[in-house]
C-alpha positions as CSV (number, residue, x, y, z in Angstrom):
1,X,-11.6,-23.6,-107.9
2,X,-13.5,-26.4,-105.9
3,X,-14.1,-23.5,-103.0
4,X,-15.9,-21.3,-105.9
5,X,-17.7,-24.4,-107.2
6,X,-19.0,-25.2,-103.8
7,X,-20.2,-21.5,-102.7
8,X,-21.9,-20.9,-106.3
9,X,-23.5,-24.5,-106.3
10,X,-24.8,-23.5,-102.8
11,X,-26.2,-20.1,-103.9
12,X,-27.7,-21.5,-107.0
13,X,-28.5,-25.6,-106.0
14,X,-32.1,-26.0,-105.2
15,X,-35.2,-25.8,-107.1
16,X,-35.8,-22.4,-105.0
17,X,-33.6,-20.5,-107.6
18,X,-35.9,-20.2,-109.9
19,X,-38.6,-18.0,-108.6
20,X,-36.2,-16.4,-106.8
21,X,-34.9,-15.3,-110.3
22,X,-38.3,-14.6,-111.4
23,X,-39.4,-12.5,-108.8
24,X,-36.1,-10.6,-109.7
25,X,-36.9,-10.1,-113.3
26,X,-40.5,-9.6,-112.7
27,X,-39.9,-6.4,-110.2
28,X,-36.9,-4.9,-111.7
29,X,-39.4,-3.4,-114.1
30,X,-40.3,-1.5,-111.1
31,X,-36.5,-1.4,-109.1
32,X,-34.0,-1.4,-111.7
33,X,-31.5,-2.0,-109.0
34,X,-32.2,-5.6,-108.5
35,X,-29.8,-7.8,-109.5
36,X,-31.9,-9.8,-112.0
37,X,-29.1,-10.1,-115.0
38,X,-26.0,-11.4,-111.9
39,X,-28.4,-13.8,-111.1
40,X,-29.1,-15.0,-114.2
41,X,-25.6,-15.2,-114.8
42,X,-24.2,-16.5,-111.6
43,X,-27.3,-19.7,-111.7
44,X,-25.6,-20.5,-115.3
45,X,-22.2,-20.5,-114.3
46,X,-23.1,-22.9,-111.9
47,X,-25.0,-25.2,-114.0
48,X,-22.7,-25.5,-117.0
49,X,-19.2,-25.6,-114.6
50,X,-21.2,-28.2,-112.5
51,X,-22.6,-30.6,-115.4
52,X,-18.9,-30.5,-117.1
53,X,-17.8,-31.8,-113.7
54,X,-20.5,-33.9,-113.2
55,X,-21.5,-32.5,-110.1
56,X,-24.9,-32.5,-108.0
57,X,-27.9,-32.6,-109.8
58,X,-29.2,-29.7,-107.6
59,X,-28.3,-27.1,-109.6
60,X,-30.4,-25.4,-112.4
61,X,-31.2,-26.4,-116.1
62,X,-30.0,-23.6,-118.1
63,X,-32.9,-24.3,-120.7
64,X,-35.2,-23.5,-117.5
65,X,-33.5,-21.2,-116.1
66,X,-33.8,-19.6,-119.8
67,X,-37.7,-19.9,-120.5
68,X,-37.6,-18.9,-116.5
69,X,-35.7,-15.6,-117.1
70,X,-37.5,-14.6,-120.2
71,X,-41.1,-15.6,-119.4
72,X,-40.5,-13.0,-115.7
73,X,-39.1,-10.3,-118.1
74,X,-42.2,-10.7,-120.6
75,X,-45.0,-10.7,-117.7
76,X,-43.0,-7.9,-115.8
77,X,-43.3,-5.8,-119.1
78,X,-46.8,-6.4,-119.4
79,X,-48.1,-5.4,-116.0
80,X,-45.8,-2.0,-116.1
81,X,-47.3,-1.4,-119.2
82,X,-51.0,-2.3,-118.0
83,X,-50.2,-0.2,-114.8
84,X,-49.1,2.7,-116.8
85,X,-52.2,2.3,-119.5
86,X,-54.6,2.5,-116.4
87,X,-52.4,5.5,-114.7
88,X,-54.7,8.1,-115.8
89,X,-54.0,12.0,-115.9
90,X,-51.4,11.8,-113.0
91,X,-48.9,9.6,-114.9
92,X,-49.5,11.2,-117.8
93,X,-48.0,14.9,-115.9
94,X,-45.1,12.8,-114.6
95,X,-44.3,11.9,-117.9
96,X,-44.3,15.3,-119.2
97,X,-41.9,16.5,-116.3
98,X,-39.7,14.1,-117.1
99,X,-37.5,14.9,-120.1
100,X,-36.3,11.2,-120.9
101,X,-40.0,9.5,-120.3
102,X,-41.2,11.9,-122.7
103,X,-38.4,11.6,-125.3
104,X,-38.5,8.0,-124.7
105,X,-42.4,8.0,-125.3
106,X,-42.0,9.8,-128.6
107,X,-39.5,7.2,-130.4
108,X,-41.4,4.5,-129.0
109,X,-44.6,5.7,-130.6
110,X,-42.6,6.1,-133.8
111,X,-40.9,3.0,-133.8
112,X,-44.2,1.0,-133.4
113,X,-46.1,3.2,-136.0
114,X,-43.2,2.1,-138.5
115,X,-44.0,-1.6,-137.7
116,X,-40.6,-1.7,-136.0
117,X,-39.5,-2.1,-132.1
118,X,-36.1,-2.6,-132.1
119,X,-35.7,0.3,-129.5
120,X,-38.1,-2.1,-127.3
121,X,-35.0,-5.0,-127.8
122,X,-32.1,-2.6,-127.2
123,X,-34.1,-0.9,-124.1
124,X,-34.1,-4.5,-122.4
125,X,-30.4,-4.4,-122.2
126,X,-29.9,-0.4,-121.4
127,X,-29.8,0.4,-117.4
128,X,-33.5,1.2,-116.4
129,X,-34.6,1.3,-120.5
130,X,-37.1,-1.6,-119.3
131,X,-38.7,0.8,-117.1
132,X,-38.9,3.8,-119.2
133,X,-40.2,2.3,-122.6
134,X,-42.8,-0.7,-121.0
135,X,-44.1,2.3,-118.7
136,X,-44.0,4.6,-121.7
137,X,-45.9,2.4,-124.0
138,X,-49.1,1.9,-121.5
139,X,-48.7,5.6,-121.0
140,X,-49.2,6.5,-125.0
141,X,-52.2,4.1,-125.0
142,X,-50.0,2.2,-127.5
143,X,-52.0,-1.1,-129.0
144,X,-50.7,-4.4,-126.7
145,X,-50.5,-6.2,-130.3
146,X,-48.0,-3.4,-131.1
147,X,-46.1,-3.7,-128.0
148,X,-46.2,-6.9,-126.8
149,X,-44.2,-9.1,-129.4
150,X,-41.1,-7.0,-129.6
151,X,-41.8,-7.1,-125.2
152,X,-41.3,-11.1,-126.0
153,X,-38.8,-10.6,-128.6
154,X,-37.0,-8.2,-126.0
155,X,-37.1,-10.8,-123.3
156,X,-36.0,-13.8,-124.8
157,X,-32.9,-11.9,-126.7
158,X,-31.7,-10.9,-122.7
159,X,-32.6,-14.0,-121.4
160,X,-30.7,-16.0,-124.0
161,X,-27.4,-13.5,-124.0
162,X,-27.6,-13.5,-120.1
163,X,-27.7,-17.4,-119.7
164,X,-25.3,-17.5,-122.8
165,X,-22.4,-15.3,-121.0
166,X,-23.1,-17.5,-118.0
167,X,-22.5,-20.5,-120.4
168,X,-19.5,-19.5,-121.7
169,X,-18.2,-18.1,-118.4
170,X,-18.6,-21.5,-116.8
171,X,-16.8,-23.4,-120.1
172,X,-14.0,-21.3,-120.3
173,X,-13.6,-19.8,-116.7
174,X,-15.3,-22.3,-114.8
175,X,-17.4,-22.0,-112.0
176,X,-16.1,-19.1,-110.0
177,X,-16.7,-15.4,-108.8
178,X,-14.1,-14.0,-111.3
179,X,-16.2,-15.9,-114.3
180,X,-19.3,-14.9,-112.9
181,X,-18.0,-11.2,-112.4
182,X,-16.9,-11.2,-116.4
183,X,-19.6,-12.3,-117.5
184,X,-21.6,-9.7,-115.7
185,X,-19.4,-7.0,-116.9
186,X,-20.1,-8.2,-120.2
187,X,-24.1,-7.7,-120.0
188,X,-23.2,-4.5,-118.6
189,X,-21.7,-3.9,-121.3
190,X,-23.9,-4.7,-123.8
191,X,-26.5,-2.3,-122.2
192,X,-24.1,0.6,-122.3
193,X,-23.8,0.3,-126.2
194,X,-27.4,0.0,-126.4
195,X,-28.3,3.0,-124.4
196,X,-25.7,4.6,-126.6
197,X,-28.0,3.6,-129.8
198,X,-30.9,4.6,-127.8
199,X,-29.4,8.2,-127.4
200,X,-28.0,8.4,-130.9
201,X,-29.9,11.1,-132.7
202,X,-32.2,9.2,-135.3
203,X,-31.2,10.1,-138.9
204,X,-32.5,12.6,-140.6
205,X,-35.1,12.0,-143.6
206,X,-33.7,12.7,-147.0
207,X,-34.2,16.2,-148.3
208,X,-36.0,15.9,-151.8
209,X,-34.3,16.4,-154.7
């Protein structure tokens, strides 16, 4: 165990983890395939395994390594959907050749016409859901008012679960790859039930009687 706790404390220690992890969470938007949620995960496992053993000081505070994670998934939201507001009649065709931008575009315009963006909050935690609905929002010319509180909402319910898992993955596991890998597989899945909710046909209305 003192071999993991070495080799995460030196991946993590360092005040360099946190833009590192921001720059993560800022471009996944963009690259879903960065690694933005393991990091996350692994910095926490670190932190709360290394303050129980009262370890260097070096590595991260997982309050700032929260408002870190969530204010990168916030601004990354925000310029996707400013890119995608400004993309003009060439974004707007390669939405409608896509089948799940377009599909993705419809609920969203729904769900904020309702007053509600829970889909926003589950897409955070879906593979690549980010992507489609903060691109998908700019694209429908959707109200930043509308969007952009369930984008904060969105970003500080992922940053909490993700530092969370890495919490309780450091208490119960300690710091090591194994905890760091369950805790991973965990956010993983989390987003695989939410892309299931995303997917799940929405209710139809009541006929009237």
């Amino acid at each position: 165990m003192l071999d993991s706790l070495g080799s995460l404390r030196s991946l993590t220690a360092g005040p360099w983890i946190y833009p590192v992890v921001a720059t993560s969470i800022l471009l996944d938007v963009f690259l879903p395939v960065l690694p933005s949620g393991f990091l996350v995960i692994t910095a926490a496992t670190a932190a709360t395994a290394a303050t129980a053993t009262a370890a260097s000081p070096d590595v991260p505070s997982l309050l700032a390594l929260l408002l870190c994670a969530a204010t990168a998934s916030v601004l990354g939201d925000f310029l996707a959907y400013r890119l995608a507001r400004r993309g003009g009649a060439r974004l707007d065709r390669a939405i409608a050749r896509s089948r799940r931008l377009s599909l993705a575009q419809e609920r969203l315009g729904t769900a904020l016409a309702r007053g509600g963006g829970l889909l926003v909050v589950l897409a955070r935690f879906a593979p690549a859901g980010r992507s489609v609905v903060s691109l998908g929002a700019g694209a429908a010319k959707r109200r930043s008012k509308e969007f952009l509180p369930w984008s904060a909402l969105a970003g500080v319910t992922w940053a909490s679960y993700s530092v969370g898992l890495g919490w309780l993955g450091g208490q119960w596991l300690g710091a090591t790859w194994f905890s760091a890998g369950v805790s991973t597989l965990a956010l993983f899945l989390a987003g695989g039930l939410a892309a299931y909710l995303i997917r799940r046909p929405a209710a139809a209305p009541a006929s009237a009687s």
